[in-house]
OpenMM code with the backbone's topology and positions (N, CA, C; nanometers):
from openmm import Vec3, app, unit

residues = "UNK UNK UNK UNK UNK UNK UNK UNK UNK UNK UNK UNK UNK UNK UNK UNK UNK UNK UNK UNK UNK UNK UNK UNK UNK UNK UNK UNK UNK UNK UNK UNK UNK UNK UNK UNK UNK UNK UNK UNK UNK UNK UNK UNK UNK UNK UNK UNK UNK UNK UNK UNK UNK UNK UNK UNK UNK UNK UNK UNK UNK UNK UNK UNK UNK UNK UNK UNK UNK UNK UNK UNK UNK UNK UNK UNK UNK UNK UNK UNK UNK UNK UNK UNK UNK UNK UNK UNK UNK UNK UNK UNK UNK UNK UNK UNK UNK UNK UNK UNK UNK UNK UNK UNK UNK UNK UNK UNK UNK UNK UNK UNK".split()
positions = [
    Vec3(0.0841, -0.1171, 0.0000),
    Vec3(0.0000, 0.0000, 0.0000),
    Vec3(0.0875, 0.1219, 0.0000),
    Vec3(0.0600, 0.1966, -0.0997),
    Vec3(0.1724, 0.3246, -0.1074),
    Vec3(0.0882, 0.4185, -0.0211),
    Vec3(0.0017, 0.4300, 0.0804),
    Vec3(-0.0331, 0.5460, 0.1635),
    Vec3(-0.0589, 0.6356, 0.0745),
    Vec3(-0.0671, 0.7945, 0.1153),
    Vec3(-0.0844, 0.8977, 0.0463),
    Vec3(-0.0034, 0.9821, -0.0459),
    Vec3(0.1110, 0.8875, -0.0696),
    Vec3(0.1917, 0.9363, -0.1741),
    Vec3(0.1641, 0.7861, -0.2992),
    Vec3(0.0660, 0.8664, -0.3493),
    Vec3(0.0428, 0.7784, -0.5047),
    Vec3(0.0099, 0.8490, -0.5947),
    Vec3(0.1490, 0.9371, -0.6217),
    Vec3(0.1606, 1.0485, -0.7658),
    Vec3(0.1760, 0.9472, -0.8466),
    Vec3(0.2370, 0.8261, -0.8457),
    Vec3(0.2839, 0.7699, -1.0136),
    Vec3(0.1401, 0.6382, -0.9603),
    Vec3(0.0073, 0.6453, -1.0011),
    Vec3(-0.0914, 0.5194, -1.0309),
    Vec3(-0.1120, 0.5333, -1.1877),
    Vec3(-0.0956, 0.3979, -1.1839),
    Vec3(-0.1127, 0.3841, -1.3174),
    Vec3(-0.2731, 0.4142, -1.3980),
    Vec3(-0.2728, 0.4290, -1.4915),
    Vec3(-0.4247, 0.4836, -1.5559),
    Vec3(-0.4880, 0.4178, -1.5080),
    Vec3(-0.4736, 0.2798, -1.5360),
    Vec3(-0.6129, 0.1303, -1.5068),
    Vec3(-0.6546, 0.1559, -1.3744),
    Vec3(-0.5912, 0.2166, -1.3021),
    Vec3(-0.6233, 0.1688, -1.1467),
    Vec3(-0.7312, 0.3627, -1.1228),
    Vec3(-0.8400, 0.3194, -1.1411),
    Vec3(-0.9543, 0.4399, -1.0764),
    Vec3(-0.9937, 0.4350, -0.9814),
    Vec3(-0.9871, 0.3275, -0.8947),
    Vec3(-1.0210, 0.3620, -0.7688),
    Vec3(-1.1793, 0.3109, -0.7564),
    Vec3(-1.2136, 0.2625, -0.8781),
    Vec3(-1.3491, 0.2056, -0.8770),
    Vec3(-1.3985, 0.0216, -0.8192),
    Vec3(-1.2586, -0.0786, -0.8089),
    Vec3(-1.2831, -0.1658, -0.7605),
    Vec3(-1.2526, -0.1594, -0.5830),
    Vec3(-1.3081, -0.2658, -0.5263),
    Vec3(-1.2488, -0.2686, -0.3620),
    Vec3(-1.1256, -0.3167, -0.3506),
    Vec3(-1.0252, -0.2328, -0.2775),
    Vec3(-0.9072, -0.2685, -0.2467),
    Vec3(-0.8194, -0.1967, -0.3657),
    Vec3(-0.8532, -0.1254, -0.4434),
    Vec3(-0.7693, -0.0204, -0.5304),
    Vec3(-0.7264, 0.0761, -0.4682),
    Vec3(-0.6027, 0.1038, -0.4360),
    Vec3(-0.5521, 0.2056, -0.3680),
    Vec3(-0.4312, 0.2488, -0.4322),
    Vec3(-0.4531, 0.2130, -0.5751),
    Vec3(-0.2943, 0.2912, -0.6589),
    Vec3(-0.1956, 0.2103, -0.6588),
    Vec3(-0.1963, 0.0568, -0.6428),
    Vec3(-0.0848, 0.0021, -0.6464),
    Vec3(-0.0805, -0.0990, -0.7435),
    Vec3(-0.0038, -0.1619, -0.7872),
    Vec3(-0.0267, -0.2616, -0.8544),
    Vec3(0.1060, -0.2952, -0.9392),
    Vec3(0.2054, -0.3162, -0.8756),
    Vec3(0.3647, -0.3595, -0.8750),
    Vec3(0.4257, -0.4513, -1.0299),
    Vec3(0.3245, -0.5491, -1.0266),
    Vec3(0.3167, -0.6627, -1.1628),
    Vec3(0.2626, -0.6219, -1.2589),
    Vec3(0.1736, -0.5299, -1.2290),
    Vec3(0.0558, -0.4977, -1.3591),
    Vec3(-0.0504, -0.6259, -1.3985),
    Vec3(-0.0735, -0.6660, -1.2914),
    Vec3(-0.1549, -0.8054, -1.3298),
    Vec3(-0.3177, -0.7490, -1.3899),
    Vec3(-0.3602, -0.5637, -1.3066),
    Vec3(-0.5175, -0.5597, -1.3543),
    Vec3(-0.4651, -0.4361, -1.4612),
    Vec3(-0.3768, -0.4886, -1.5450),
    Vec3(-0.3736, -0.3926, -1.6968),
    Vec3(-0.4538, -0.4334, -1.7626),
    Vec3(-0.4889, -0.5457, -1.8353),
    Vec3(-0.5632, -0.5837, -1.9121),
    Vec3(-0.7120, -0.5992, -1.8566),
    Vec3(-0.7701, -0.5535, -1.9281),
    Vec3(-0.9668, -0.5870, -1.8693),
    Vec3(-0.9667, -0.6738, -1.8052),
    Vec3(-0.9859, -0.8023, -1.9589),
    Vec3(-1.0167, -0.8766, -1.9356),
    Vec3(-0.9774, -1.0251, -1.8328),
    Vec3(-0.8735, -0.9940, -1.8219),
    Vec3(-0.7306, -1.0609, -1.7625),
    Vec3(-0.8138, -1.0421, -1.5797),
    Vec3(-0.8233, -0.8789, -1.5505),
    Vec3(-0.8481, -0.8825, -1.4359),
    Vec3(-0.9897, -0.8815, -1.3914),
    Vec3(-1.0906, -0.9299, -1.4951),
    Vec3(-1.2346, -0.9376, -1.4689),
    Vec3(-1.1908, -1.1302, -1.4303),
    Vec3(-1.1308, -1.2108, -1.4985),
    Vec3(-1.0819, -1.3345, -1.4726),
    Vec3(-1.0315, -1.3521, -1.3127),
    Vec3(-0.9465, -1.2592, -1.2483),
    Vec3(-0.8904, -1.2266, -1.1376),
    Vec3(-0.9848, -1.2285, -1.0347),
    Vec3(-1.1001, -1.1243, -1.0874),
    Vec3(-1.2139, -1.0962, -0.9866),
    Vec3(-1.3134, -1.2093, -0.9660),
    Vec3(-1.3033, -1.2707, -1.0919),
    Vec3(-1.3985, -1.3755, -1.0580),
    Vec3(-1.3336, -1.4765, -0.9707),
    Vec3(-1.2139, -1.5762, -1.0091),
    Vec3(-1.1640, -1.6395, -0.9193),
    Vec3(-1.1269, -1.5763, -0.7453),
    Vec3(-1.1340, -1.4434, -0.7651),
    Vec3(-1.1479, -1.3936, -0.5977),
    Vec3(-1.2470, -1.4416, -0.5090),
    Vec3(-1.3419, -1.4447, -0.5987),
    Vec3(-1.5114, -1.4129, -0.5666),
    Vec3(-1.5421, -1.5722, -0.4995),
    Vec3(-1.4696, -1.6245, -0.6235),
    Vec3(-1.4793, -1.8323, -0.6022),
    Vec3(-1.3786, -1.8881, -0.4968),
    Vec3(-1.2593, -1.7795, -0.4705),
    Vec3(-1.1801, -1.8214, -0.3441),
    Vec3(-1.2561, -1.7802, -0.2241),
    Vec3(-1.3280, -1.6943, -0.2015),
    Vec3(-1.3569, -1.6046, -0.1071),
    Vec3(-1.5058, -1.7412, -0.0561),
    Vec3(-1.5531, -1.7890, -0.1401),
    Vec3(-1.6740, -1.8378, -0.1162),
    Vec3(-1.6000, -1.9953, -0.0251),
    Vec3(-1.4794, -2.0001, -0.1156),
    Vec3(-1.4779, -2.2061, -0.0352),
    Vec3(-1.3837, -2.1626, 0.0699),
    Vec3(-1.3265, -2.0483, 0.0960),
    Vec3(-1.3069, -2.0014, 0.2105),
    Vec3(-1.4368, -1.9615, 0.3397),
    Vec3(-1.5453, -1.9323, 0.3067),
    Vec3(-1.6345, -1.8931, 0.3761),
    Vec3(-1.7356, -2.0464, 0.4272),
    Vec3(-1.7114, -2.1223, 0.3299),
    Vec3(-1.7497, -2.2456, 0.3377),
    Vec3(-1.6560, -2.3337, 0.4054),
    Vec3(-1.5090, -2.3504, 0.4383),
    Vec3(-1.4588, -2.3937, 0.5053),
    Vec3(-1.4561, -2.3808, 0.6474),
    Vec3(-1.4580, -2.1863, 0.6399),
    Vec3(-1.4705, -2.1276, 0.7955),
    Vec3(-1.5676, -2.2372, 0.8725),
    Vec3(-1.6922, -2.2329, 0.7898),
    Vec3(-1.8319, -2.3261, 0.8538),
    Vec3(-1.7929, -2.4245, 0.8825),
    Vec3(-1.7112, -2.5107, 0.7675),
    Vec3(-1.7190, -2.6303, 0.8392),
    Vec3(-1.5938, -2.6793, 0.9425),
    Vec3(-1.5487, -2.5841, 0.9441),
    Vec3(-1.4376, -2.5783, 1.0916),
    Vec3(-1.5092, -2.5813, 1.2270),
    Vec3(-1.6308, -2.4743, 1.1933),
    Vec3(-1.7098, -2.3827, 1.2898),
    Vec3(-1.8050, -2.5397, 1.3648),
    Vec3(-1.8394, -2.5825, 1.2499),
    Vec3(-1.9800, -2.6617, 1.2991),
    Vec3(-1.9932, -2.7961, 1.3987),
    Vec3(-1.8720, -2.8366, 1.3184),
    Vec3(-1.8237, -2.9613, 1.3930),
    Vec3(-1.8346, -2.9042, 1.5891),
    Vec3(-1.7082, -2.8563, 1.5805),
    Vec3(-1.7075, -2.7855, 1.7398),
    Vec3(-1.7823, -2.6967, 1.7916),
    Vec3(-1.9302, -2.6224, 1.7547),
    Vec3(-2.0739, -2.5890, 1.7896),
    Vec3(-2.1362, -2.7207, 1.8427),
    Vec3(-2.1731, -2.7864, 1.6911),
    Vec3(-2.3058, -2.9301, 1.7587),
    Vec3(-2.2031, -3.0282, 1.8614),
    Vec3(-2.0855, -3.0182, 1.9052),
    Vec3(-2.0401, -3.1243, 2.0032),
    Vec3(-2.0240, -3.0627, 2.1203),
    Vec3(-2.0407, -2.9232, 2.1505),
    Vec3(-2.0341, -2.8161, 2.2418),
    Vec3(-2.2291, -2.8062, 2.2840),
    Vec3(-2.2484, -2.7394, 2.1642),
    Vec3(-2.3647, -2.6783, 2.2178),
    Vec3(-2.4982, -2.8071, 2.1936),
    Vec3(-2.4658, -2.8608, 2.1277),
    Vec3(-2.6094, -2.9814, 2.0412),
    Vec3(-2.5947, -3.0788, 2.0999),
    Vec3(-2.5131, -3.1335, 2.1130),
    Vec3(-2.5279, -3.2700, 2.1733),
    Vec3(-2.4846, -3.4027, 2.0739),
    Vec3(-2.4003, -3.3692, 1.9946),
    Vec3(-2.3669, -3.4710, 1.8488),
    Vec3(-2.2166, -3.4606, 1.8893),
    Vec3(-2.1815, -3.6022, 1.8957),
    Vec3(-2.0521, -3.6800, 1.9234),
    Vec3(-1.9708, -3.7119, 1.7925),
    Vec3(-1.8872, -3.6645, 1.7905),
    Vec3(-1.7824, -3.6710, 1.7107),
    Vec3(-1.6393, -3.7287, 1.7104),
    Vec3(-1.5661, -3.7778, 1.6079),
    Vec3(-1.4475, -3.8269, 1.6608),
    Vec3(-1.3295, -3.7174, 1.6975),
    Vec3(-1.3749, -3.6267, 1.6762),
    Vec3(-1.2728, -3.5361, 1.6911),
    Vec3(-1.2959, -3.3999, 1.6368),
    Vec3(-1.3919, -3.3274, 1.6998),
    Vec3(-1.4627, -3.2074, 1.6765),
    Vec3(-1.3704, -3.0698, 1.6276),
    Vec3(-1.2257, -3.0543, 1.6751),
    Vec3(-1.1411, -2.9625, 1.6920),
    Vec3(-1.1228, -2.9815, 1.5345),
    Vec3(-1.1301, -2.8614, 1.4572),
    Vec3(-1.0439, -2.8999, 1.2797),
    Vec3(-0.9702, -2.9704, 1.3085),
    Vec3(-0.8524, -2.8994, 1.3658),
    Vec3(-0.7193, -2.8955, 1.3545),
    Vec3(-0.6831, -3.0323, 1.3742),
    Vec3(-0.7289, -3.1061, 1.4776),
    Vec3(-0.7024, -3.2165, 1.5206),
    Vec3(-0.7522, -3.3507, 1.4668),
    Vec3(-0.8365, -3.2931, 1.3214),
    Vec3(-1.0175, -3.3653, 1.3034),
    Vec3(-0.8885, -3.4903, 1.2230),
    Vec3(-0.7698, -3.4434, 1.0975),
    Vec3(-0.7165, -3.5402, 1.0051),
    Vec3(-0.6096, -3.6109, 1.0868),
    Vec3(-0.5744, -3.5936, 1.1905),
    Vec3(-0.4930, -3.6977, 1.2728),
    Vec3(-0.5994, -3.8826, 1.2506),
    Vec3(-0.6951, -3.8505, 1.2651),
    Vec3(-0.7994, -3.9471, 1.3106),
    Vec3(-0.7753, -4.0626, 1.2241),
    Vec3(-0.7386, -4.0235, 1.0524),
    Vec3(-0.7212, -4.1220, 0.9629),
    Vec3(-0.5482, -4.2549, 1.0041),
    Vec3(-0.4943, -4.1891, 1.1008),
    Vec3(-0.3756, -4.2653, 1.1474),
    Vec3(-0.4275, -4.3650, 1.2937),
    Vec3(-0.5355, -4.3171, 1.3316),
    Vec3(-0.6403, -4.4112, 1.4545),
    Vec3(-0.7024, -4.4911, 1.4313),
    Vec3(-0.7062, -4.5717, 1.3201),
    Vec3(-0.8169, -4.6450, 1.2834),
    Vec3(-0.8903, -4.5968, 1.1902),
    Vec3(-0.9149, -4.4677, 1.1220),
    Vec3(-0.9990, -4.4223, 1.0251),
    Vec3(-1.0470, -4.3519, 1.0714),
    Vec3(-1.1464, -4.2835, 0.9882),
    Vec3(-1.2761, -4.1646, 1.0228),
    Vec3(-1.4383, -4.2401, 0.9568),
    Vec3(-1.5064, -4.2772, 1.0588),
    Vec3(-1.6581, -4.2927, 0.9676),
    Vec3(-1.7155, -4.1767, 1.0158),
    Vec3(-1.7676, -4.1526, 0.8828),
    Vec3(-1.8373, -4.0216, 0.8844),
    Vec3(-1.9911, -4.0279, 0.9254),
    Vec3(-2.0016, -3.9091, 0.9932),
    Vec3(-2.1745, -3.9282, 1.1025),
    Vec3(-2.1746, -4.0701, 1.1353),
    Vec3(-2.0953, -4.1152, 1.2268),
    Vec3(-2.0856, -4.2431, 1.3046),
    Vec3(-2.1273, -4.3663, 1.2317),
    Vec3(-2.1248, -4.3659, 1.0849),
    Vec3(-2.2124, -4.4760, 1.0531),
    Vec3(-2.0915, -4.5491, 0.9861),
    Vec3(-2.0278, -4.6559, 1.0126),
    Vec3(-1.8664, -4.7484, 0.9621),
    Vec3(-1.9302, -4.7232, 0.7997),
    Vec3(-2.0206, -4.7947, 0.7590),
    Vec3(-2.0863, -4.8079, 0.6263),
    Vec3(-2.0750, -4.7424, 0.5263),
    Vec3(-2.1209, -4.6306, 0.5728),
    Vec3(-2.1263, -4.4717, 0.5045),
    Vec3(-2.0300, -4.4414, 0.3825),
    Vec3(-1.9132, -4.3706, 0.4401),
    Vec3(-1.8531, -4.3163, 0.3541),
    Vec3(-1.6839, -4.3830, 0.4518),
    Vec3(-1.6017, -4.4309, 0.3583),
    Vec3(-1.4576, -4.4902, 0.4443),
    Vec3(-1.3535, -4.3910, 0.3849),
    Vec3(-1.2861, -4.3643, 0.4805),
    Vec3(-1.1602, -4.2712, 0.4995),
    Vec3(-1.0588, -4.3369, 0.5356),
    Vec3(-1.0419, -4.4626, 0.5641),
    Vec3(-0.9547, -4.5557, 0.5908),
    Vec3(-0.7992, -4.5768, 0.5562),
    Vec3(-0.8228, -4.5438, 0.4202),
    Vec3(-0.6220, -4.5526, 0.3534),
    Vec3(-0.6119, -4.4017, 0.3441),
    Vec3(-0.5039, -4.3737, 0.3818),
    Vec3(-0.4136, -4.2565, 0.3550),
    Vec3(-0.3961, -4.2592, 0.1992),
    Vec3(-0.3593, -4.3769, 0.1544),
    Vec3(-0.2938, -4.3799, -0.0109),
    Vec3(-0.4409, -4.3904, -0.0416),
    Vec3(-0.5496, -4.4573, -0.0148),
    Vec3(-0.6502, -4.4211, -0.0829),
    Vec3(-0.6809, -4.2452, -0.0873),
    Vec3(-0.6984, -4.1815, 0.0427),
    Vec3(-0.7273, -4.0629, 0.0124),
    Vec3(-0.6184, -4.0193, -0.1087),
    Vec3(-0.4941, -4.0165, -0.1095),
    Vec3(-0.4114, -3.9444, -0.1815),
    Vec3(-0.4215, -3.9514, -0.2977),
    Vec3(-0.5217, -4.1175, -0.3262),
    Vec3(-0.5034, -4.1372, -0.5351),
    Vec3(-0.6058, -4.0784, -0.5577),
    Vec3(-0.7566, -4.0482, -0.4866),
    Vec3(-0.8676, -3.9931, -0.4708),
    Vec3(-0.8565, -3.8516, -0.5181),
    Vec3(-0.7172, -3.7589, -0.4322),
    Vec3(-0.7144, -3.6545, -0.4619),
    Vec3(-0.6313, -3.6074, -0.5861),
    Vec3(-0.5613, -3.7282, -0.6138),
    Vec3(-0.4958, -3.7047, -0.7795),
    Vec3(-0.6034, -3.6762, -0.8463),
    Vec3(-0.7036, -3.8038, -0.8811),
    Vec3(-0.7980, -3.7889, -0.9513),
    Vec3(-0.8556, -3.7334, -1.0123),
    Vec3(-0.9238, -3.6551, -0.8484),
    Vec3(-0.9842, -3.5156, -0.9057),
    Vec3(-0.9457, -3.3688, -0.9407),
    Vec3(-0.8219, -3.3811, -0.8622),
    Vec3(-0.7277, -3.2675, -0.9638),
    Vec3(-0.6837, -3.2601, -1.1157),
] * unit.nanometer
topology = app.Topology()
chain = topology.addChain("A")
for resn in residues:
    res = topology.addResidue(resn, chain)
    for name in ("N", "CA", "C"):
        topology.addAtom(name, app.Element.getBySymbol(name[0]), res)
């Protein structure tokens, strides 16, 4: 953030998006269209960020405040669980298995 010395902003930057304050080091929002691409993937980070917050949030609410038992309510602590025996999800073994580590990992090739 150049503060109140921003004699040299470049043309593109008007001051019309949020978080424009005259800077822009790379020149990444020169091109329109380039940085309408930018804004959108902001928009799509900002959302599975807001969706993660929750599901950090929820787990440790309903085992606090609800009354729903979990293997391990804390995030942080929630992926240790797959080195304990596994994770069944909403207590049901059946359900959905989290069981191999190398399974999760070829899972997440996959879909990348």
């Amino acid at each position: 953030w150049l503060g109140t010395n921003t004699t040299n902003v470049p043309a593109y930057l008007t001051g019309e998006l949020p978080g424009d304050y005259g800077w822009d080091s790379a020149g990444l929002g020169a091109d329109p269209t380039t940085l309408a691409c930018y804004r959108e993937a902001e928009l799509i980070h900002a959302r599975w960020a807001m969706l993660g917050t929750l599901g950090c949030l929820t787990p440790e609410l309903l085992s606090k405040f609800g009354g729903v038992q979990f293997g391990e309510p804390v995030w942080f602590k929630a992926g240790a669980q797959i080195f304990n025996g596994g994770i069944d999800y909403l207590g049901n073994p059946g359900f959905v298995h989290a069981q191999s580590i190398l399974g999760i990992l070829a899972a997440q090739v996959v879909l990348m």
